[in-house]
TITILUM-134727 format. One line per 4 residues: number of its first residue (from 1); for each residue z, x, y of N, C-alpha, C, O. Coordinates in steps of 0.1 Angstrom, whole numbers, plus 5000, padded with zeros to 4 digits. Example, Ala and Ser with C-alpha at 12.3 -4.5 7.8 and 13.67 -1.06 7.14 Angstrom:
2
1> 5078/5132/4943/5078/5123/4955/5078/5132/4967/5085/5142/4967  5071/5128/4978/5071/5137/4989/5079/5129/5000/5080/5134/5011
//
This chain:
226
1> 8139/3105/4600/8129/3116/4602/8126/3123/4590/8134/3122/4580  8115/3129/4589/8111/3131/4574/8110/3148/4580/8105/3152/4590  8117/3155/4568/8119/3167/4571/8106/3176/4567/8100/3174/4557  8102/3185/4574/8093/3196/4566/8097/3206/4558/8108/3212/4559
5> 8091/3208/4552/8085/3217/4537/8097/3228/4540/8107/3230/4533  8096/3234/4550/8103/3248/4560/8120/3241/4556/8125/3245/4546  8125/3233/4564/8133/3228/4566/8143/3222/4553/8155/3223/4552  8134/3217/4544/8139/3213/4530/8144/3223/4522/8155/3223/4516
9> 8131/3236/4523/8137/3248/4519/8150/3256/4522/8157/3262/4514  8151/3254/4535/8165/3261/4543/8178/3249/4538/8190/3254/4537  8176/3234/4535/8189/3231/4530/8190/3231/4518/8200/3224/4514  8181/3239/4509/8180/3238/4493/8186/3250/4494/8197/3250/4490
13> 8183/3259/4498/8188/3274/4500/8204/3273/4501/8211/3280/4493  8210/3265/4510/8223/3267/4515/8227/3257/4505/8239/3257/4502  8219/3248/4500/8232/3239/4484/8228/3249/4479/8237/3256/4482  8222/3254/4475/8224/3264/4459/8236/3278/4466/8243/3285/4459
17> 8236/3276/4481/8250/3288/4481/8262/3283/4485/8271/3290/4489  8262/3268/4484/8272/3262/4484/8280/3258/4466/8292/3257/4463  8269/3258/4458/8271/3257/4444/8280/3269/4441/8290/3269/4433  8275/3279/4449/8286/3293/4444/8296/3291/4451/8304/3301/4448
21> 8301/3285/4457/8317/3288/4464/8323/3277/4460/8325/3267/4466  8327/3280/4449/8339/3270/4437/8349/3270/4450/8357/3260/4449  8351/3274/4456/8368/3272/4463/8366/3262/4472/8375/3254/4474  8357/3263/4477/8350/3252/4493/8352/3240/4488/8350/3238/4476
25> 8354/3231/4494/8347/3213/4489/8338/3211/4500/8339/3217/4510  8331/3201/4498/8320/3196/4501/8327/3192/4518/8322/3196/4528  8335/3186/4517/8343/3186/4533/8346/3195/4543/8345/3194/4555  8351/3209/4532/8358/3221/4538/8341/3226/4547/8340/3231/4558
29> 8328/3222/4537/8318/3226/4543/8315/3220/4554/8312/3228/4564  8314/3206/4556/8307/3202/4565/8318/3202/4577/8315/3200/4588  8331/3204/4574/8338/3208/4591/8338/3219/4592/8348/3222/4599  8327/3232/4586/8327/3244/4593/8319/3246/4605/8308/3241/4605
33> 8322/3252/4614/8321/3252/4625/8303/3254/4627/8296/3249/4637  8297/3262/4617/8284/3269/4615/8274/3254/4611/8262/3254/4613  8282/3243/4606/8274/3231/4603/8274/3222/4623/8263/3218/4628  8285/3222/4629/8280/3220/4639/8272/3224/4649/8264/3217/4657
37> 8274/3238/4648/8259/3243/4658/8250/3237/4651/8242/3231/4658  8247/3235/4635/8237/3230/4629/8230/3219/4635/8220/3220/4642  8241/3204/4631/8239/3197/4642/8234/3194/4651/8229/3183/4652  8233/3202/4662/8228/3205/4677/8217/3213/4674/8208/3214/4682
41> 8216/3219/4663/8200/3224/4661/8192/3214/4660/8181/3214/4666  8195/3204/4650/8187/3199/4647/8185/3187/4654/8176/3178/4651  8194/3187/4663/8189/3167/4673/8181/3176/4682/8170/3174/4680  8182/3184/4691/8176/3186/4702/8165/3198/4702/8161/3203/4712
45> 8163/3201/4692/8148/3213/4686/8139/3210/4693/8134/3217/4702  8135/3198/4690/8120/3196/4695/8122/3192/4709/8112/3194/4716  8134/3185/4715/8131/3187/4731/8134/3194/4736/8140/3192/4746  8132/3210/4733/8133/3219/4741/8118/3226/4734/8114/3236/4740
49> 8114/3221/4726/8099/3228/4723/8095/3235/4711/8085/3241/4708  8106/3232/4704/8105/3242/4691/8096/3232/4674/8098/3221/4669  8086/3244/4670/8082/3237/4662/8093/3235/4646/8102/3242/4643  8088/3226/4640/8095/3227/4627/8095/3239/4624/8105/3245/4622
53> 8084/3246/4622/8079/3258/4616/8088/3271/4620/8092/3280/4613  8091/3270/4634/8102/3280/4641/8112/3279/4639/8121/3287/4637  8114/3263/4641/8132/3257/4633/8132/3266/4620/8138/3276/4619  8124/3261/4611/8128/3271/4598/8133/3284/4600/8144/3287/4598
57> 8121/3291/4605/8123/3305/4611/8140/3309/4616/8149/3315/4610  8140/3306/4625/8151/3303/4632/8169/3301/4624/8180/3305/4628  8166/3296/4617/8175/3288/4602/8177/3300/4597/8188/3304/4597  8169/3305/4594/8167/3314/4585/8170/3331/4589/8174/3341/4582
61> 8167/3330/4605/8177/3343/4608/8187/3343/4611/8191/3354/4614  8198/3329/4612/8209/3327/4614/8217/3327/4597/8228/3328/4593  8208/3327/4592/8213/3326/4576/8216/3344/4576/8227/3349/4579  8202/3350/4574/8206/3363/4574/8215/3370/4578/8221/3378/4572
65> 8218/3365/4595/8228/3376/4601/8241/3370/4596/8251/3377/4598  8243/3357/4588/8256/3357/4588/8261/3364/4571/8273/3364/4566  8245/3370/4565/8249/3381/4550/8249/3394/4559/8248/3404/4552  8249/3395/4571/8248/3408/4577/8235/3413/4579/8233/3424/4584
69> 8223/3405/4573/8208/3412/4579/8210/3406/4591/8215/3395/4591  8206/3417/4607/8202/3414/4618/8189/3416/4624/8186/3414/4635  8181/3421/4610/8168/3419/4617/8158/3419/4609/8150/3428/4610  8156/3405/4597/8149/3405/4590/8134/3410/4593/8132/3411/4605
73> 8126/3412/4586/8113/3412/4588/8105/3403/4587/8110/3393/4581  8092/3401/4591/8082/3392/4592/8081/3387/4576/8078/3375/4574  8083/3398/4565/8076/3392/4553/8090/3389/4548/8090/3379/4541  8100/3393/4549/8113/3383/4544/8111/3368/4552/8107/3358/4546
77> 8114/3370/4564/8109/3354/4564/8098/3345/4563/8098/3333/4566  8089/3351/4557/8076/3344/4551/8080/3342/4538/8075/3332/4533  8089/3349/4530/8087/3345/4517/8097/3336/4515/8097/3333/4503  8107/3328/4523/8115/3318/4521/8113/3306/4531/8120/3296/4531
81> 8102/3309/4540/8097/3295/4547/8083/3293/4539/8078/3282/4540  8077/3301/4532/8061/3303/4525/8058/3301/4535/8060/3289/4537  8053/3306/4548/8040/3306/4555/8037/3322/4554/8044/3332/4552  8021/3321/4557/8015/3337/4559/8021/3346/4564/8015/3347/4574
85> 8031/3357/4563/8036/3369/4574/8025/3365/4587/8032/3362/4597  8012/3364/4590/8007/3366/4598/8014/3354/4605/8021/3356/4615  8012/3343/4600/8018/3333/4614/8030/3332/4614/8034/3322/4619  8041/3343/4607/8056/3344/4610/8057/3354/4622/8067/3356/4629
89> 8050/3359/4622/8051/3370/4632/8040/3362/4646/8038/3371/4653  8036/3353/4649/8031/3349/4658/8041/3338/4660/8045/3333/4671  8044/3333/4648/8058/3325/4653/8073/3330/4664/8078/3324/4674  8076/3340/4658/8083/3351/4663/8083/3353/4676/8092/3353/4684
93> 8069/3357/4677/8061/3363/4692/8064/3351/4707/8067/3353/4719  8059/3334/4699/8061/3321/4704/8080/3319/4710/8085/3314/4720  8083/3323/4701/8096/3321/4701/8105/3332/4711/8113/3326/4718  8105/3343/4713/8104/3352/4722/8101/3349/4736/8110/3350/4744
97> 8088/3345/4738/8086/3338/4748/8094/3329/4757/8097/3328/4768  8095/3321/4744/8100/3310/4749/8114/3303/4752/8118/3291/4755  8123/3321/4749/8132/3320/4751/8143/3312/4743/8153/3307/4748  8140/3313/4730/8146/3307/4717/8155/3319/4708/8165/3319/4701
101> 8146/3328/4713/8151/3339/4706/8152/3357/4712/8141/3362/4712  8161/3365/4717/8158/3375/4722/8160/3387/4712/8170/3386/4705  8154/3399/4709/8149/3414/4704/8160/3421/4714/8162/3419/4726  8166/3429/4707/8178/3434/4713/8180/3449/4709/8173/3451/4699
105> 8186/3460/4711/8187/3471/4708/8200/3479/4711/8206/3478/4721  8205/3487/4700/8218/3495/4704/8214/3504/4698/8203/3507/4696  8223/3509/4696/8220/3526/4696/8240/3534/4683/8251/3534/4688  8235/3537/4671/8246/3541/4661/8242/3553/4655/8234/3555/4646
109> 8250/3561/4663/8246/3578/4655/8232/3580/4656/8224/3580/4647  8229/3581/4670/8211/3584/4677/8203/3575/4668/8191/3579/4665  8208/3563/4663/8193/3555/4658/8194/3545/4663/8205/3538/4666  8183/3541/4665/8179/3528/4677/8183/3513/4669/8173/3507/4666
113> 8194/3507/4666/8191/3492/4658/8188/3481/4664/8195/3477/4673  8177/3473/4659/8170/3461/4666/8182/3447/4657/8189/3447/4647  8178/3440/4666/8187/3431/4656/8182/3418/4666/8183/3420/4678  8179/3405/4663/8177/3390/4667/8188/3389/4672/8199/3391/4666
117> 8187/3383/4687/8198/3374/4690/8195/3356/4699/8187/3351/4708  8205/3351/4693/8197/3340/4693/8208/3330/4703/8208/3318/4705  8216/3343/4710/8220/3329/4721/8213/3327/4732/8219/3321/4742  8198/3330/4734/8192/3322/4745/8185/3306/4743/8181/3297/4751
121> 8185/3310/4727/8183/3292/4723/8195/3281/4733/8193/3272/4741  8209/3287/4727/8218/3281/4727/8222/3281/4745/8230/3272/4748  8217/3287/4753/8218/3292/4766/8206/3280/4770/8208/3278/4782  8196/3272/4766/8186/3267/4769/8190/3253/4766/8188/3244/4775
125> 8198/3249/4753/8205/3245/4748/8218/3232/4757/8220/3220/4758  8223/3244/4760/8239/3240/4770/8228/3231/4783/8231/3219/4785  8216/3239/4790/8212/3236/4800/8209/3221/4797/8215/3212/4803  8201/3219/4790/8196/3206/4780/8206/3195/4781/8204/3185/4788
129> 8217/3198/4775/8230/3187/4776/8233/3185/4791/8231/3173/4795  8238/3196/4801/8245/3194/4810/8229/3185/4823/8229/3180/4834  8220/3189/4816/8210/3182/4826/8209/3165/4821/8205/3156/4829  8212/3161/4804/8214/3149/4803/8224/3141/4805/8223/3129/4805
133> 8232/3146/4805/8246/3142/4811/8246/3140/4826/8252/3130/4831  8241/3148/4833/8240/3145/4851/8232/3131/4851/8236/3122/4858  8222/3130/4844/8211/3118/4845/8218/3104/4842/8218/3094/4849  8228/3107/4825/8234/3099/4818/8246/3095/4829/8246/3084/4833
137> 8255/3105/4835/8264/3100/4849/8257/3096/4862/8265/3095/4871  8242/3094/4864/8240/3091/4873/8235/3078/4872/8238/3069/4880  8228/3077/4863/8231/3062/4855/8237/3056/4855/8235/3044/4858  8246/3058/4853/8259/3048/4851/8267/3040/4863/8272/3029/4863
141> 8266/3054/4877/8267/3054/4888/8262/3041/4894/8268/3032/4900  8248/3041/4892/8238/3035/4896/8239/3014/4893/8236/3004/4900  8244/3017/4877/8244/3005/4868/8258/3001/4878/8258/2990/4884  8266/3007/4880/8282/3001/4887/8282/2998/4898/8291/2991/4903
145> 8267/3008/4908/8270/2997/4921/8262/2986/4920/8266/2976/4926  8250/2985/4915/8244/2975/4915/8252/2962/4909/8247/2952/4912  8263/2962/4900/8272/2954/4899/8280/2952/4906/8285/2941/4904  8284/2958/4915/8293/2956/4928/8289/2945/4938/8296/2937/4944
149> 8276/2948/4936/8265/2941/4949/8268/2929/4943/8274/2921/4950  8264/2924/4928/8263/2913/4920/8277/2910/4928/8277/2902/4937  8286/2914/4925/8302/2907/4919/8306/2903/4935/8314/2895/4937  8298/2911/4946/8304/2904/4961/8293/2890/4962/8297/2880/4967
153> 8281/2891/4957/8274/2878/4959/8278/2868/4953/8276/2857/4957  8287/2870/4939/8294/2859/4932/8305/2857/4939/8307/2845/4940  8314/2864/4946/8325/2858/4955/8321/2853/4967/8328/2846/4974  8307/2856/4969/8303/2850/4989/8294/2837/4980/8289/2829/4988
157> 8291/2835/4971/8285/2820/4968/8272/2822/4971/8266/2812/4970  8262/2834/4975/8252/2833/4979/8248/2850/4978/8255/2859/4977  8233/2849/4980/8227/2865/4981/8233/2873/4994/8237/2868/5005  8232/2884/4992/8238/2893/5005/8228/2897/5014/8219/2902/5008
161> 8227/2896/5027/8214/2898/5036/8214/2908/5038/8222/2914/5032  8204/2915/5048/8201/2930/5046/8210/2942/5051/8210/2953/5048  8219/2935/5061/8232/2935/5070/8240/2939/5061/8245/2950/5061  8242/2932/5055/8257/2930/5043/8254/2941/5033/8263/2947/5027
165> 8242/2944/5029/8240/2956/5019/8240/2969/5022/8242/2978/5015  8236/2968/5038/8236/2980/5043/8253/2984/5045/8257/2995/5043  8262/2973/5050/8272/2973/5052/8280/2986/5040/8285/2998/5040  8276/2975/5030/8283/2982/5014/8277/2992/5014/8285/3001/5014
169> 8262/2999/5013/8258/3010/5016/8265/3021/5020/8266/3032/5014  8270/3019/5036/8275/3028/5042/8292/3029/5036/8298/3040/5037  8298/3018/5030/8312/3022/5027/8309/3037/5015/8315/3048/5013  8299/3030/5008/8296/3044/4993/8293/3054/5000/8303/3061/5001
173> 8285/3058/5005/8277/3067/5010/8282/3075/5022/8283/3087/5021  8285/3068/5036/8289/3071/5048/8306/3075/5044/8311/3086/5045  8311/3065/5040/8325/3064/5042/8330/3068/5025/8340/3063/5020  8322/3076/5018/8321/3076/5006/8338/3066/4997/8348/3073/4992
177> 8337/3050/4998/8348/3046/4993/8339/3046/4975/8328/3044/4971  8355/3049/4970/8349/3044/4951/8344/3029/4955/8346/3022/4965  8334/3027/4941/8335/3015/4938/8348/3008/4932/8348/2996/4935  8357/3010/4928/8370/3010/4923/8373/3004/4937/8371/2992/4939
181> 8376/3012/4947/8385/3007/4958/8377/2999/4964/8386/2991/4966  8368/2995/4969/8361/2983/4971/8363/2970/4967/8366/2960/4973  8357/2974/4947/8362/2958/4946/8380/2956/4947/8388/2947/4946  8381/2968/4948/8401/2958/4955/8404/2951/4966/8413/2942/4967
185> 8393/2959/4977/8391/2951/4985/8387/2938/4985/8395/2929/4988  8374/2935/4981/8376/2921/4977/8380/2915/4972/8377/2903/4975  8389/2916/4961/8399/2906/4958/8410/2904/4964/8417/2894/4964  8412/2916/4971/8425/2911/4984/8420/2899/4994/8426/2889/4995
189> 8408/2903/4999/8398/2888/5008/8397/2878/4999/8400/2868/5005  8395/2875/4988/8393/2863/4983/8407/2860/4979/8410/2848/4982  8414/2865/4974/8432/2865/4977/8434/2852/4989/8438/2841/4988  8431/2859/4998/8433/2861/5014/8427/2846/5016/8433/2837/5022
193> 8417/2846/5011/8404/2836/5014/8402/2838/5026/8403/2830/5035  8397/2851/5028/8393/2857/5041/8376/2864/5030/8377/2876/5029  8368/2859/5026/8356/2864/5027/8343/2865/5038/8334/2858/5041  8348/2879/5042/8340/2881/5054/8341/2898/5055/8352/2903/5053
197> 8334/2902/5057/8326/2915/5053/8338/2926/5063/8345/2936/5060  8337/2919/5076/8345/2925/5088/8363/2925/5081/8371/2933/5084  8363/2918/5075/8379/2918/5070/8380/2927/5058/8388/2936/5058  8372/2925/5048/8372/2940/5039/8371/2953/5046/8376/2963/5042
201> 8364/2952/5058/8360/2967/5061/8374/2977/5069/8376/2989/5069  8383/2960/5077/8393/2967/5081/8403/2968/5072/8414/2972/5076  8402/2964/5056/8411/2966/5046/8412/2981/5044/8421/2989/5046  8395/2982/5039/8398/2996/5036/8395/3010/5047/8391/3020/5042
205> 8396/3008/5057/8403/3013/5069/8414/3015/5069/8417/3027/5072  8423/3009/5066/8436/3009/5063/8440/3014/5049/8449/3022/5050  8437/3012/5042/8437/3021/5030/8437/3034/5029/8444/3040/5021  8426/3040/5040/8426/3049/5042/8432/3060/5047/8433/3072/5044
209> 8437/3049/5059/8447/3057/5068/8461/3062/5054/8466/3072/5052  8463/3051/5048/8474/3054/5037/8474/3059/5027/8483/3061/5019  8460/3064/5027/8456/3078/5016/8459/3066/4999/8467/3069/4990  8450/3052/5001/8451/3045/4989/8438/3044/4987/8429/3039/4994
213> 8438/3052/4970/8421/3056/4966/8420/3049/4953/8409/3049/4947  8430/3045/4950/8429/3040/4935/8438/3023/4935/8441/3016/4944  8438/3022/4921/8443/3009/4918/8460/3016/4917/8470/3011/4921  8460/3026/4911/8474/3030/4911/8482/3033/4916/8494/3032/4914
217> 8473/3039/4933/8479/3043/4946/8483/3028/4955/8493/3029/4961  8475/3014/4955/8476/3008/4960/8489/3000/4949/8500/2999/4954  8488/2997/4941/8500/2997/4932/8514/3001/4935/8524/2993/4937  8514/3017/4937/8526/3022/4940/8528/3021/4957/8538/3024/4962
221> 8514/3017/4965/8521/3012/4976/8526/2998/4979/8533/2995/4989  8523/2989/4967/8530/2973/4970/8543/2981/4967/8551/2980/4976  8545/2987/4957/8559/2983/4952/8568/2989/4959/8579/2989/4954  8567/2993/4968/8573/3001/4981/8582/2987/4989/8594/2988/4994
225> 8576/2977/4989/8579/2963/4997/8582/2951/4989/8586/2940/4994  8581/2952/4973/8587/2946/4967/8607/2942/4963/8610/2934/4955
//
């Protein structure tokens, strides 16, 4: 990805204040904790809507607050991203909105202090992962029964009729069994050389009754009769 103008600035800024911290090494830096939020700034910005231009922005008031400015102004951050004050402050305004950035107020010896805070990025952020991760687990869900279906039609020698899918259907869904405990079931029937849909079904019926939900439970119930 080819970085903007904004952005180049903001990591030229932080090598030249990494040049000053003789004690640091270049390691000590990048496993500080402040380069991982980095990270996560920078893969997931634009799917949540943010322009390069506000990325800078953005960069740049997390730089400040962490010299202790909490609430730079429009023309400090124009003069280290170079864009106009005018469209840093309509940047600002965008970003506000949009819930990237919230204007906040306290109150020290009757004076009012404003100060940026910027965990509703990170609040939008969390949302982002945990909504790709449901999709990414439901996927996968998806990819495992459809191989289930495969791996019973490779043991029955043939496609499964509409009967037989609905069957498996209802064990996921109705009778919510794992895919796990299923295909154990059929390898017990092919074991058995009993493939026939009605003989898995009263396998794991019986499994049930014996509270065996895993490979480990049905494991520690052979060895009961070994």
């Amino acid at each position: 990805m080819t970085l903007s103008f904004e952005i180049r600035s903001f990591l030229l800024t932080h090598q030249k204040d990494s040049e000053q911290m003789s004690k640091l090494t270049f390691n000590d830096f990048i496993g500080a904790p402040q380069t991982v939020i980095a990270n996560q700034i920078l893969d997931h910005y634009a799917e949540l809507g943010m322009s390069d231009t506000q990325l800078a922005i953005f960069l740049q008031i997390i730089k400040y607050s962490q010299h202790g400015e909490k609430f730079p102004s429009p023309a400090d951050l124009a003069g280290v991203v170079k864009h106009p004050v005018s469209e840093v402050y309509q940047a600002l305004q965008q970003m506000t909105q949009k819930s990237f950035i919230a204007v906040t107020t306290s109150i020290d010896h009757d004076q009012h202090i404003d100060q940026y805070d910027v965990a509703p990025f990170f609040e939008r952020l969390t949302g982002l992962q945990d909504d790709q991760e449901q999709v990414a687990n439901f996927q996968q869900q998806q990819a495992d029964i459809t191989k289930l279906y495969q791996e019973v039609e490779v043991e029955f020698g043939r496609p499964l009729s509409p009967i037989e899918m609905e069957t498996i259907d209802g064990w996921l869904n109705r009778d919510h069994f794992s895919t796990e405990i299923i295909r154990l079931a059929l390898r017990e029937a092919v074991l058995n050389d009993a493939r026939s849909f009605k003989y898995i079904d009263r396998i794991l019926l019986d499994w049930q009754k014996r509270q065996i939900k895993s490979a480990a439970d049905l494991q520690h119930y052979k060895s009961k009769f070994q």
